[in-house]
N, C-alpha and C positions, 0 to 999 in steps of 0.2 A: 504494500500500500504506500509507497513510495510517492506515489505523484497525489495522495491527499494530503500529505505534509506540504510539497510545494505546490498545493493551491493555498493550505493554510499561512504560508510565507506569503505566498501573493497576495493577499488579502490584508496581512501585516504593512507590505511594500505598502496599500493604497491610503491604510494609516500613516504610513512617517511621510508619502510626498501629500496628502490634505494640509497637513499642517504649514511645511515647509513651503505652499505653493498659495497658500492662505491671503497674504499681503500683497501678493502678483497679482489675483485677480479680484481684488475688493471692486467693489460694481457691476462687477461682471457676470455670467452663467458661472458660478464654480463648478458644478456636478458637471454641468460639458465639460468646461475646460480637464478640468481634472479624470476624466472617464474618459477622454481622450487621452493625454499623459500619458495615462495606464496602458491601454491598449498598444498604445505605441512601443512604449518599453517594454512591456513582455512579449511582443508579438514580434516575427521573424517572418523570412520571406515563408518561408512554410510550414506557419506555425500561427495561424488567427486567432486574436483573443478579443472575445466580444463579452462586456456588459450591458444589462439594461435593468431599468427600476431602481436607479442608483437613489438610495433615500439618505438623509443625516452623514453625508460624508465626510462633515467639517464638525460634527458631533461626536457623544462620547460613545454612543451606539449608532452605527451604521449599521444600511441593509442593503441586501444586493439581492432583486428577485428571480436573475438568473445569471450565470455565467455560461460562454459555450469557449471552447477548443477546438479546433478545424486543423484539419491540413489540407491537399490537392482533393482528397475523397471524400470530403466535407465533415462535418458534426462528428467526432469521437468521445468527447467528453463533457457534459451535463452537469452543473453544480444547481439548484434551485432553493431559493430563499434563503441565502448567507447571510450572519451576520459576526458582527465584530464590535465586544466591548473592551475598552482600551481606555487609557492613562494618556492624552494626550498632554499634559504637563511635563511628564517624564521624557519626552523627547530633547525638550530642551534641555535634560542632566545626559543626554549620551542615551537613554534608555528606551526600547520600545516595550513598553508594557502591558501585555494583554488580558485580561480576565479571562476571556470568551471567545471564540471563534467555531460558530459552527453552522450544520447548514441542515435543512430538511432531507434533501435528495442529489446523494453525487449517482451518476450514473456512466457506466464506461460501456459502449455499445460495440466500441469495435478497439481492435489495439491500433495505436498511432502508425503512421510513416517513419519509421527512423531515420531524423536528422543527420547530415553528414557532421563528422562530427563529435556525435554525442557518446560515441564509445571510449572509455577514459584508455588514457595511453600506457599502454602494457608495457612500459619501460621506467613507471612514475618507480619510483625510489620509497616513499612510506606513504599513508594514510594521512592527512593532513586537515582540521576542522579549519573550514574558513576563515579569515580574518575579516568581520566585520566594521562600519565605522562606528556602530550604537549595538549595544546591548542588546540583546532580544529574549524576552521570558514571556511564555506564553502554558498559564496555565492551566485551563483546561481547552483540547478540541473534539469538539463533539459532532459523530454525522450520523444521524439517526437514521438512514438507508444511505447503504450504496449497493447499486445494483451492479451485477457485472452479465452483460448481454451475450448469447450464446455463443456467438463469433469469440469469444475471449476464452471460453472453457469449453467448449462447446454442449454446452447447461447453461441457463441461466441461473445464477445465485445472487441471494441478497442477504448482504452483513449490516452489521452496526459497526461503529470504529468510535472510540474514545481514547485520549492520550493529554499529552501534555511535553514540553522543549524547553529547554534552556540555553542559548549560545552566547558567550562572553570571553573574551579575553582567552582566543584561542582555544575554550573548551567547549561540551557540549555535553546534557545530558536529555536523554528521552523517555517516553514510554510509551507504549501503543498498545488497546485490545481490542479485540474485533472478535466477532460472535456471530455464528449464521441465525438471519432471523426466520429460513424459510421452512423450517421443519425438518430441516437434515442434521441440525446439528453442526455442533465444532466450534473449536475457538483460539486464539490465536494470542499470544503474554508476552511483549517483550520489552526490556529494559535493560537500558545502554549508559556507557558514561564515558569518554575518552577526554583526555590534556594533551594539547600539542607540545610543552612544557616536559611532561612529565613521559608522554606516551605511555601514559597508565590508561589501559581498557579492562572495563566490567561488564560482561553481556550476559544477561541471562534470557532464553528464549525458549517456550513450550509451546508445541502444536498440539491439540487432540482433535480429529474428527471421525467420523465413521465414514463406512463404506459412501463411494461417491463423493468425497469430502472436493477442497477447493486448493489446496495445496499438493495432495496425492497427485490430482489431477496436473496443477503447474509442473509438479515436478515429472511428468509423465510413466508414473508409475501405472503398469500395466492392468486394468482392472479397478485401477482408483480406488487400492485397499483400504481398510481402518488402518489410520494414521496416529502414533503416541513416537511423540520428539521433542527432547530438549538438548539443549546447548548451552553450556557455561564455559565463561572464561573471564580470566583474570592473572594479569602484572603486564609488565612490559612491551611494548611489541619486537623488543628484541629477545626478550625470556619469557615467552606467553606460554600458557599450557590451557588448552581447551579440550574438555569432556563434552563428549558426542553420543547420544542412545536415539535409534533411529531403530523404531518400532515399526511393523505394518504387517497388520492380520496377523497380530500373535507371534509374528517372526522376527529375533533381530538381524535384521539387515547391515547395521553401522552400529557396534557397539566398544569404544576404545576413545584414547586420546591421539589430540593434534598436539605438535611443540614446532615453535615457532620462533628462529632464532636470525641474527645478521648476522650474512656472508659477505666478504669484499663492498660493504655499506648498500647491499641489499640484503630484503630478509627473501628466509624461503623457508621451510617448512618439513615436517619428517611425522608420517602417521604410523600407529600401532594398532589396527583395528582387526577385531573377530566380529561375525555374522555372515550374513547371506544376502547377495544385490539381488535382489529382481529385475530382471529384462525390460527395456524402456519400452513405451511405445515409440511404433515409427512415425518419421518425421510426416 
């Protein structure tokens, strides 16, 4: 659920430029001005970002009554009735500050075009949290559906997603659950914490779903077994040690440690694992 976090950022971004863009357009459309702005900045030759029903922009709760995502094959991503409560006072100390962020209905109908580009360069050296110019803590996001459209699993499924971020001064912590709400069950636990500083990571991560689950499925496990998997890890990223238990249909498939250490100022890695893989499905 990667790309409901950076709509939650984007929704952050249209907090810190209302305020900052505030004094520009006194007498003016603000909600144009500034919904333009927006668009502009996040949007790419192929990559459309459209708002509409922009309400309290320049307020301490804003609504957005829908968002869409395009590419060349049009509409893949659907956000409907956002909103965002937020601390604008706290921009002016460095800080973006959010209560709230959340939306009625994200829905992903199809998977996107991949961007030229957007695949990270398989030569990067370590894991690095952005360096921001403001602070950003956002603490709770809440999406009470998201739907994922057949084209994407090939089933339709609908989850909920609550979490909550933190990124500051080159660190970051997160959390994210998510829960099928269509009657098949499952659910998904994870909680992170990395220092560019320190290169201390903490990850702890639990899938459970039953047969047909949404993950089995991503991962294209053959048959889309019952799914029971977690992952922890914790120190260094040059002295990391991650436990791995990767269950499905009663069988361990992945059950051992990863260690994870630097070679000539790259890291690489070295596993000890027992169980049994099951055969993928084809591509």
């Amino acid at each position: 659920m990667r790309r409901v976090m950076l709509m939650a950022l984007a929704l952050l971004m249209m907090a810190a430029t209302g305020l900052r863009a505030q004094d520009q357009t006194e007498g003016a459309d603000d909600n144009g001005f500034l919904i333009n702005l927006l668009e502009n900045r996040l949007s790419t030759e192929t990559r459309k970002i459209r708002l509409s029903g922009v309400e309290g922009v320049l307020d301490r709760r804003a609504t957005v009554e829908r968002i869409t995502i395009s590419d060349p094959e049009g509409v893949w991503l659907q956000i409907d009735d956002a909103l965002i409560d937020w601390n604008r006072s706290a921009l002016l100390r460095g800080r973006v500050e959010v209560n709230t962020i959340s939306a009625e209905r994200i829905t992903f109908s199809r998977t996107p075009i991949a961007e030229e580009g957007a695949l990270p360069d398989p030569g990067a050296r370590s894991f690095q949290v952005p360096e921001l110019p403001v602070s950003v803590r956002l603490d709770t996001l809440d999406i009470q559906e998201i739907i994922l459209g057949e084209p994407v699993l090939g089933r339709e499924a609908r989850l909920s997603a609550e979490g909550s971020i933190s990124i500051a001064d080159g660190s970051v912590e997160a959390r994210l659950e998510m829960q099928r709400l269509d009657g098949a069950g499952g659910e998904f636990a994870l909680s992170a914490s990395f220092a560019n500083e320190t290169e201390e990571l903490n990850l702890d991560l639990h899938v459970a779903e039953p047969q047909g689950g949404v993950f089995a499925t991503l991962l294209g496990l053959e048959g889309a077994p019952p799914l029971e998997t977690s992952i922890t890890a914790q120190g260094r990223l040059d002295d990391l040690r991650a436990e791995v238990d990767f269950v499905a249909d009663g069988d361990d498939l992945i059950d051992g440690v990863v260690r994870v250490d630097r070679v000539d100022g790259r890291l690489g890695f070295e596993a000890d694992f027992e169980g049994r893989l099951r055969p993928m499905l084809p591509p």
